[in-house]
Structure formats: C-alpha cells, structure tokens
C-alpha positions as CSV (number, residue, x, y, z in Angstrom):
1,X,86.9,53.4,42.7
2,X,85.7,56.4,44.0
3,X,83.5,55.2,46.5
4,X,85.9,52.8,47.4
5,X,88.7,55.9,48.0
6,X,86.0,58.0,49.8
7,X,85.3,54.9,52.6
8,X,88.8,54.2,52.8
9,X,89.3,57.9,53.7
10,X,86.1,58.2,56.6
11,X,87.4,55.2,57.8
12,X,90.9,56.8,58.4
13,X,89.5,59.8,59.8
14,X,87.0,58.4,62.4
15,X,90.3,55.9,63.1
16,X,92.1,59.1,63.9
17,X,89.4,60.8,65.4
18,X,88.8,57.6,68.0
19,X,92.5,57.7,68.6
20,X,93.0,61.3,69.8
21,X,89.7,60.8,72.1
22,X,91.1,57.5,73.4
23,X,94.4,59.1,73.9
24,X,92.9,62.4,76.0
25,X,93.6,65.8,75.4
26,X,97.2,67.5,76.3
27,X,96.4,71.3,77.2
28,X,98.9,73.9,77.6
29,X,99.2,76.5,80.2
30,X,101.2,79.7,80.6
31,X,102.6,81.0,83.7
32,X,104.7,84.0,84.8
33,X,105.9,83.3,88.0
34,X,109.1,81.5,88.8
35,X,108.8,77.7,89.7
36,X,109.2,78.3,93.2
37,X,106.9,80.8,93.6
38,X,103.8,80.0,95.7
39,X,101.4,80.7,93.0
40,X,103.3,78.2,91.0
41,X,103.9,75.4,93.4
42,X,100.4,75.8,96.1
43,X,97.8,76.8,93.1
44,X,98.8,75.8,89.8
45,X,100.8,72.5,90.2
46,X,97.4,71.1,92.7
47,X,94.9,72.0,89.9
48,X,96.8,70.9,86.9
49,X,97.0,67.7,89.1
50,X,93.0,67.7,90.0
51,X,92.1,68.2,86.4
52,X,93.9,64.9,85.3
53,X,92.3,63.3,88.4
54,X,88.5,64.3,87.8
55,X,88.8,63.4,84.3
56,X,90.5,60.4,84.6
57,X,94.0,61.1,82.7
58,X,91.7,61.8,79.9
59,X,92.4,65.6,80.5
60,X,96.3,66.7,81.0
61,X,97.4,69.7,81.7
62,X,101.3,71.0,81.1
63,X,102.8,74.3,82.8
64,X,105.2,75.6,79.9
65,X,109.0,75.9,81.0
66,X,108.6,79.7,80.5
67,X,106.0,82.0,79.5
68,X,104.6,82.9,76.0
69,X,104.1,86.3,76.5
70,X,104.7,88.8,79.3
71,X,102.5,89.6,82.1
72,X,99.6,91.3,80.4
73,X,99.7,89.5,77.2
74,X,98.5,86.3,79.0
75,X,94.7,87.2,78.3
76,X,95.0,87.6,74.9
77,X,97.4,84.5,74.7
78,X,94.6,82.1,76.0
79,X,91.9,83.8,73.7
80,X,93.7,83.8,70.4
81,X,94.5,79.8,71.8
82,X,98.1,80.5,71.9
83,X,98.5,78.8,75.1
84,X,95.4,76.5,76.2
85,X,94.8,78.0,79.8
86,X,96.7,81.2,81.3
87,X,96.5,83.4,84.2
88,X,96.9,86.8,85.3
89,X,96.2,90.2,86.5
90,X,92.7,91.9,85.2
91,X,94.5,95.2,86.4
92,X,97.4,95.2,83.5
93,X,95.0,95.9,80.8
94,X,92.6,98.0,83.5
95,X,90.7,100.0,80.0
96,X,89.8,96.2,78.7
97,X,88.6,95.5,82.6
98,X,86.4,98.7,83.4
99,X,83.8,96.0,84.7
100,X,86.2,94.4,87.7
101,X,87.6,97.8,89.2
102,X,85.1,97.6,91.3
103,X,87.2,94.9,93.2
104,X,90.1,97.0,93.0
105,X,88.7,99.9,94.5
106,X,89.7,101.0,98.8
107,X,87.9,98.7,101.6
108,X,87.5,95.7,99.4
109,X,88.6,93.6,102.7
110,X,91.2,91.8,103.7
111,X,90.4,88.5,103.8
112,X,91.2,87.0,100.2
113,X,89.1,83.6,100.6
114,X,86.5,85.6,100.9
115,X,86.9,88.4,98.3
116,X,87.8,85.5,95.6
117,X,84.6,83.6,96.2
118,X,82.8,87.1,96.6
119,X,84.3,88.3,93.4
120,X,83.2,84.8,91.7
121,X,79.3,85.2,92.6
122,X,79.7,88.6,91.3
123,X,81.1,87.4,88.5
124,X,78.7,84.8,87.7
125,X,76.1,87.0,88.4
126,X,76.7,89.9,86.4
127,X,79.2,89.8,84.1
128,X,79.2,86.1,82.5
129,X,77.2,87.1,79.5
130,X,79.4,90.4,78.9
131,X,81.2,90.8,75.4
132,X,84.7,91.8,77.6
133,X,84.7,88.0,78.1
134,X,84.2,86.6,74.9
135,X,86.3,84.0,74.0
136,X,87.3,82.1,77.0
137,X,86.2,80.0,79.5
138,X,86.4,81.7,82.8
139,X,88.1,78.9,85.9
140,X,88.3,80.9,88.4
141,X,89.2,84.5,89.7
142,X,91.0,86.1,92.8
143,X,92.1,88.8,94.9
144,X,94.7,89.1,97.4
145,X,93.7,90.2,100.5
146,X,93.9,93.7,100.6
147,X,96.9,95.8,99.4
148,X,99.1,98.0,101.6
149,X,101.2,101.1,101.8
150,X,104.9,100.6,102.1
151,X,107.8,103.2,102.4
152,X,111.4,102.8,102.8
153,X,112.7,105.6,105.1
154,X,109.5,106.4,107.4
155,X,106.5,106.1,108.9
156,X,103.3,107.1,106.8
157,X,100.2,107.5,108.8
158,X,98.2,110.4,108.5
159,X,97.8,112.0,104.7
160,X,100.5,115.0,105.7
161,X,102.5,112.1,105.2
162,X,101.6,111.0,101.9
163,X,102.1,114.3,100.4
164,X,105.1,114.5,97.7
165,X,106.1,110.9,98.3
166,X,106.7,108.9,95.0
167,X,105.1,105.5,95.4
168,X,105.6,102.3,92.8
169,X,102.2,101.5,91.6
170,X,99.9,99.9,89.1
171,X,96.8,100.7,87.3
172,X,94.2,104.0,87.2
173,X,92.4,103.0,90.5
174,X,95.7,103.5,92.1
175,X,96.7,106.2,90.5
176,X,93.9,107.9,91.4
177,X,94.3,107.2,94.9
178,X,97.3,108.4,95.5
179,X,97.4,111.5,93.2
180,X,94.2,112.3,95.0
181,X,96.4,112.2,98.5
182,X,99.1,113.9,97.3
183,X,101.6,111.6,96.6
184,X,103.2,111.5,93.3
185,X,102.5,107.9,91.4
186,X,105.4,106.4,89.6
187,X,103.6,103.7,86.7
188,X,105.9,100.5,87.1
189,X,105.4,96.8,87.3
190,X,106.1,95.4,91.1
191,X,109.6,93.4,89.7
192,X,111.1,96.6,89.3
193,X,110.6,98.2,92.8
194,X,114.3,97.1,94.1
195,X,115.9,98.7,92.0
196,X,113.7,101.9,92.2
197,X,113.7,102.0,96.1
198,X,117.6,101.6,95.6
199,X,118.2,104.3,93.2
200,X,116.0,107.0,94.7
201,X,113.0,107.3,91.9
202,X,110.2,106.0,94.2
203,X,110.4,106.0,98.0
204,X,107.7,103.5,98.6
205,X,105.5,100.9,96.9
206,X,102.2,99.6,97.4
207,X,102.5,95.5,97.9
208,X,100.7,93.0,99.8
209,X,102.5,92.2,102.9
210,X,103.4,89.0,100.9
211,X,104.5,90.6,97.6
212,X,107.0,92.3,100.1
213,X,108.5,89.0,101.3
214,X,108.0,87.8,98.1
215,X,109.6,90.1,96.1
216,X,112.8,90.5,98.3
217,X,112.2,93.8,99.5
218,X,112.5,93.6,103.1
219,X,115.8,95.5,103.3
220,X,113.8,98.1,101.1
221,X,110.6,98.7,102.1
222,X,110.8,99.1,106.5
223,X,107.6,100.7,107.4
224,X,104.5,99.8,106.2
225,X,100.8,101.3,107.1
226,X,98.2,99.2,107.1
227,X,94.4,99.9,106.2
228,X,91.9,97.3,107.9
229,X,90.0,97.1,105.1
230,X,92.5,97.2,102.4
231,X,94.4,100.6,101.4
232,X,93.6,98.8,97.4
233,X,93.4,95.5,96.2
234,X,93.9,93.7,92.5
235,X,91.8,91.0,90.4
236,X,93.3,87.9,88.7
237,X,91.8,85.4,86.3
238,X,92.5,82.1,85.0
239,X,91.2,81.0,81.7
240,X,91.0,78.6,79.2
241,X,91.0,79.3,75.4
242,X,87.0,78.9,74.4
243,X,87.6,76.9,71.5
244,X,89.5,74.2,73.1
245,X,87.0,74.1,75.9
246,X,84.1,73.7,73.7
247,X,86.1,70.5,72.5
248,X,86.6,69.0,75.2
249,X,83.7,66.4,76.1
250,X,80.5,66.6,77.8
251,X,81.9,64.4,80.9
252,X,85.1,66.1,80.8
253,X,83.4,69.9,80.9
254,X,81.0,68.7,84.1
255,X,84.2,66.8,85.9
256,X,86.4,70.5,85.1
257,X,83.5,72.7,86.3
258,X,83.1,70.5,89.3
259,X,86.8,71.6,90.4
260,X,86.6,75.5,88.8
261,X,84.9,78.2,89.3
262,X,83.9,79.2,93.1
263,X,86.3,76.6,94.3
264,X,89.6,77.1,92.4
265,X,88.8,80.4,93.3
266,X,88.6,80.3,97.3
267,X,91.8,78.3,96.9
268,X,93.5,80.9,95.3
269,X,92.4,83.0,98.3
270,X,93.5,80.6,100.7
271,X,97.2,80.9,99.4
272,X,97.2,84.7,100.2
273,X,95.6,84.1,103.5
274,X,98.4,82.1,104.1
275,X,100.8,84.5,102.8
276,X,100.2,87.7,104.2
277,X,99.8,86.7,108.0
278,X,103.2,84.8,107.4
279,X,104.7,87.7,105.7
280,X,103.8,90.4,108.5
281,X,104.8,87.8,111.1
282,X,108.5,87.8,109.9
283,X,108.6,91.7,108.8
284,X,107.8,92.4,112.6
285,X,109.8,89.9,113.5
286,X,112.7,91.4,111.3
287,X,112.1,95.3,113.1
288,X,110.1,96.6,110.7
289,X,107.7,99.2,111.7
290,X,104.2,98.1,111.1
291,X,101.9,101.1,111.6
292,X,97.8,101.7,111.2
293,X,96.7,104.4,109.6
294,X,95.0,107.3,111.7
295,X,91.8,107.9,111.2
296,X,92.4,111.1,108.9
297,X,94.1,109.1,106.7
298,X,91.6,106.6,106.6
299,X,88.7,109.1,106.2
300,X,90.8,110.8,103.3
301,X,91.1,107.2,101.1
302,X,87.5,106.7,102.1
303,X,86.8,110.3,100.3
304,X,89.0,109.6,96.8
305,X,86.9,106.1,97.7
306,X,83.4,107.6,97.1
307,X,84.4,109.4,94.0
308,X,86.1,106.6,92.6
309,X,83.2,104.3,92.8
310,X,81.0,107.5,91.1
311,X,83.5,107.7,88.2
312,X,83.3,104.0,87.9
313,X,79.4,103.4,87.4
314,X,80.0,105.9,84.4
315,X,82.1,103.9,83.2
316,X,81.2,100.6,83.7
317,X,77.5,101.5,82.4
318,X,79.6,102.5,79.0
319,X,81.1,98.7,78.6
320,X,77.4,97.2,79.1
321,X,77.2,96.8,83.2
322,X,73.6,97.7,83.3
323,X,73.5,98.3,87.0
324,X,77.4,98.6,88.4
325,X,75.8,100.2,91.9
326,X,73.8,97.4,92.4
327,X,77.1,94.6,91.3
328,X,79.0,96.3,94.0
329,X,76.6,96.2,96.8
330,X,76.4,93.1,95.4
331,X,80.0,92.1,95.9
332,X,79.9,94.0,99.5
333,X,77.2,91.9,100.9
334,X,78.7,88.7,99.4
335,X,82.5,89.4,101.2
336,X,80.9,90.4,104.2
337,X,78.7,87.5,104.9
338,X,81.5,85.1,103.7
339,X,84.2,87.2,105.7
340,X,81.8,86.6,108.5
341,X,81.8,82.9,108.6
C-alpha cells in the first residue's frame, strides 16, 4: 500500500513537472518608467518580444502594470526574486557599485552605442566573477551618451560660472565634480527638478539633452553647456533573478544569451543615440542657448577628473577590482575603437 501510494505520488509529480515545462515559463519584470516612455516602448517591449521569439513561446516575459519597488530597490528586487528581471541605475546605490564609477566618471564619451558595448566587454572582462554581482544574471548594461550641464537663467561656460550655482544632481562622482568647481550640489532624483527649478532651490540640473525633453523641462532649463566628451555620464543594468535563470533550460539559457549581453546592450545605446541628437535638435530649435564649454572649464573637470579616477582605484581595489587602472584603460580603448567605427 505503501509503495503503491509512493508511485502514485512520483507519478503526479513528474505529471506536474512535464506540464509546467510543456507549458513554458511566465517571468516577471519591473519597470519604472511610464508606458510611453522610450525606455519602455523602444527597449523593453522589443526584448520581452525577442525572448518569446528565440525561445519559441517557451519563455514569456510580462512588464508589471507598475513597479515593485522604487527606483533603487529594483536591484535588490530581482536578487531576492521578487520580480523575475528588473532594470535600473548602478548610480542609486553608487557605495554597492564602487566597481562601475569608472563609467561614470568625466570624458566617458558621448556616443552611448559605444559606451554600452564598451562598458559590456569591461564588464565581462573584469567584473563577472565579482561578489557585488552575486545573485543575478547580468542581460545587459548601458550608459547614455554623455551627461550635460543645464541652467535655467544663464549661460555657463567657463568655471567663474559654476561658482555658487546650486545644481540637481545624483550620486558621489557628481558631487564631487561639482563641489570641486564650486557649485553647490543639491542630492535629488531627476523627477523632482521642475519643481526645484520653479521654486528657486536649484538653478540648474545635470540631464542628458534627452532627459531634458524627456522630463518636461524645456521651459526650465534654457541654456545648456555642453562637454564633447561628456561633462558625466551614468550606468544601468538589467537583470534577471539567478535562481530563476538557473531554471530555465539549457536551450532556453543559449537562445536568451544569444539576444543578451553585448547586444541588448548596444541597443540600449542606440535608443540614447537617438534621443539626444533629437532632443538638442528641438531645444535649438525652441531658442535655447546651447553653448560649449571654454577650454578653462574643460581643463578644470579634466583636473577634479584625474583625482577622481585616483580616489577611485582605492576604492575599487577595496571591493576586489584587482587592477581598476588597467579596467579603465580597458574601457577607454574599447569606446574609442568602437566610437571609431
């Protein structure tokens, strides 16, 4: 009778077991954005729709109505498995991240194609095996083409200009910066510029050209200096819970790697390249003063710049980089010869 029970039971189980494989896998991803935002409909609708391609509807994945957490939870919300695959911003929990500010840093270029596959060979490279990335399965990374400086009253070009202005910002690398020009940072995430341009606390912002259109703050933000080779930049991830990759299939794995990795992440690059051009087009377009920096001002990021990088290889040596100088050369001579092409 026992036996009897125990077959009855395995036989149930595999029964089970061969329906949820026959039936696929239904994964779950968290987003921030708004549905109409470009991130939403030009990056993560097309992949969501590749993965169910390349693994022949055996794979599905849904973007949840709303978000499980708020911006810089979404790492720790694909890691604990909370949602099956998230993205975000490496910069929101920068002390977690030591290892990418690298990417963040002044003159990390301006073509975002580039940088994202750049920043994926680096990451493949160097930081694959590193315990800050335990837990999920990396897709893809990004940056966004370079990061500028915006004001809403006048024109900033040379570093007299900087000096005592309070600028919207995010993160240490770009609080260093400016506190190291002179300007006063204010700590606040890039949704709440409008209304701190329009109630006096900050008097500029540091965007993307894009993230100005973006985030409706043309009739803000009028003047905006631009660095050729980025005034700072950002790093994003998208990830999948480590668990529920692991249970995914062999075929399944190779079909999903086949569309990740360095590919999702040029096309996450692509969408900025597309963005910022666009973006600049219609600011100038609109009478906004578009101005490059002077030299001085450019030789006095590329100063805060060398110490930056210095403070960083201390750093990044502390959370198990074993050589961060040669990662970023690494990095250089990877955007460079891509940027090139």
């Amino acid at each position: 009778m026992t036996t009897g029970l125990f077959r009855s039971a395995t036989a149930a189980a595999l029964l089970v077991a061969s329906t949820s494989f026959a039936s696929g896998q239904s994964l779950t991803m968290s987003s921030w954005v708004p549905p109409t935002h470009f991130i939403h409909t030009e990056f993560l609708v097309p992949f969501t729709e590749k993965v169910a391609e390349v693994t022949e509807g055996r794979v599905t994945v849904t973007i949840l109505p709303a978000p499980l957490g708020s911006p810089p939870q979404h790492w720790e919300l694909a890691r604990n498995g909370v949602a099956d695959i998230t993205w975000g911003n490496f910069t929101y929990e920068p002390e977690r991240f030591v290892a990418m500010w690298f990417a963040e840093f002044p003159n990390a270029g301006t073509n975002a194609e580039a940088q994202s596959r750049a920043l994926w060979q680096t990451y493949d490279t160097y930081l694959r095996d590193n315990a800050t990335f335990d837990g999920v399965k990396m897709l893809s990374v990004g940056m966004f083409g370079g990061g500028q400086l915006h004001h809403g009253k006048t024109s900033i070009s040379s570093p007299a200009d900087v000096t005592g202005q309070k600028f919207r910002m995010g993160g240490p690398i770009q609080e260093k910066l400016l506190s190291s020009l002179g300007a006063v940072p204010v700590a606040a995430p890039a949704t709440k510029a409008y209304e701190m341009l329009e109630s006096g606390v900050i008097d500029g912002s540091l965007h993307t050209m894009e993230s100005v259109v973006n985030f409706r703050l043309e009739d803000s933000l009028k003047h905006h200096t631009i660095f050729p080779n980025g005034f700072y930049d950002a790093t994003f991830f998208v990830v999948m819970n480590g668990a529920k990759w692991d249970s995914l299939s062999d075929a399944d794995k190779a079909a999903i790697d086949a569309i990740a990795g360095e590919d999702l992440s040029a096309a996450w690059g692509k969408n900025f390249d597309a963005q910022n051009p666009a973006a600049s087009e219609k600011l100038g377009a609109a009478g906004h003063e578009i101005t490059a920096a002077s030299p001085e001002l450019i030789a006095a990021v590329n100063t805060v710049y060398d110490q930056l990088v210095a403070d960083w290889i201390v750093a990044a040596k502390a959370v198990g980089v074993e050589d961060p100088a040669a990662m970023l050369a690494f990095y250089q001579q990877n955007y460079s010869a891509l940027a090139g092409k």
